[in-house]
N, C-alpha and C positions, 0 to 999 in steps of 0.2 A: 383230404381237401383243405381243412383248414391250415394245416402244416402248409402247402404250399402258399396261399395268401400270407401268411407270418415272414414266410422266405422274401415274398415281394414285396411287404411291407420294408423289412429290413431292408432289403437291393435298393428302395424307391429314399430310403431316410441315407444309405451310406453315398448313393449318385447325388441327392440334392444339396447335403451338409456344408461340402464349400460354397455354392452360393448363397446360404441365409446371410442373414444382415446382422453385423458386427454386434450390436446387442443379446441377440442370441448363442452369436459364440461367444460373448462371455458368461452367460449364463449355463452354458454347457461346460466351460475352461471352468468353471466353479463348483462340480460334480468333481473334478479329478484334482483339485485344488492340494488337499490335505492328504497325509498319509491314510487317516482313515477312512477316510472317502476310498481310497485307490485300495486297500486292501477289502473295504467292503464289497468294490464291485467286479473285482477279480474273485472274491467267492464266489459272488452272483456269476460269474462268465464259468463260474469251474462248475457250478451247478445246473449252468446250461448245458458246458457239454458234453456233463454224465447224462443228461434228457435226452441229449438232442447232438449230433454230433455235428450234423450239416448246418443248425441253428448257432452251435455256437463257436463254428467256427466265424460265420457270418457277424455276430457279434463283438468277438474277438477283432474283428477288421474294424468294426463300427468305432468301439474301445480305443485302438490304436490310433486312428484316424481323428477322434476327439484331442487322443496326447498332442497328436503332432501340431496340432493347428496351432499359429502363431495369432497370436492378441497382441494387433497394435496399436493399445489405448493410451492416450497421452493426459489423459484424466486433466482436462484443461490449461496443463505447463506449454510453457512456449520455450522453446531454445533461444538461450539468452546469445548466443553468438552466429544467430544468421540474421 
């Protein structure tokens, strides 16, 4: 039983992810920032899915899914040519 709520937890954070609010994806773009961030939680994801196979494949998407998102912060510059 609780396996299943873990599954839905996961499903309800990888369907919400694109819409949080730009502050928070850059605070998640800041988990995969560094190389050792990114080898840290590829251990962790290799350790889920010796656990857990359907957890961490779900994981594994959550992961990916953090990589790809694009952060368009202009950390207060203005384009000097428009």
């Amino acid at each position: 039983m609780i396996h299943y709520l873990i599954y839905l937890f996961v499903i309800l954070i990888i369907a919400f992810l694109p819409k949080t609010s730009d502050k928070n994806k850059v605070r998640l773009s800041l988990l995969t920032n560094s190389t050792i961030n990114k080898l840290l939680l590829l251990l962790f994801l290799l350790f889920i899915i010796l656990e857990d196979y359907t957890l961490g494949v779900l994981v594994m998407i959550l992961y990916f899914i953090i990589l790809t998102q694009k952060i368009d912060s202009n950390e207060g510059f203005q384009n000097y040519f428009l």
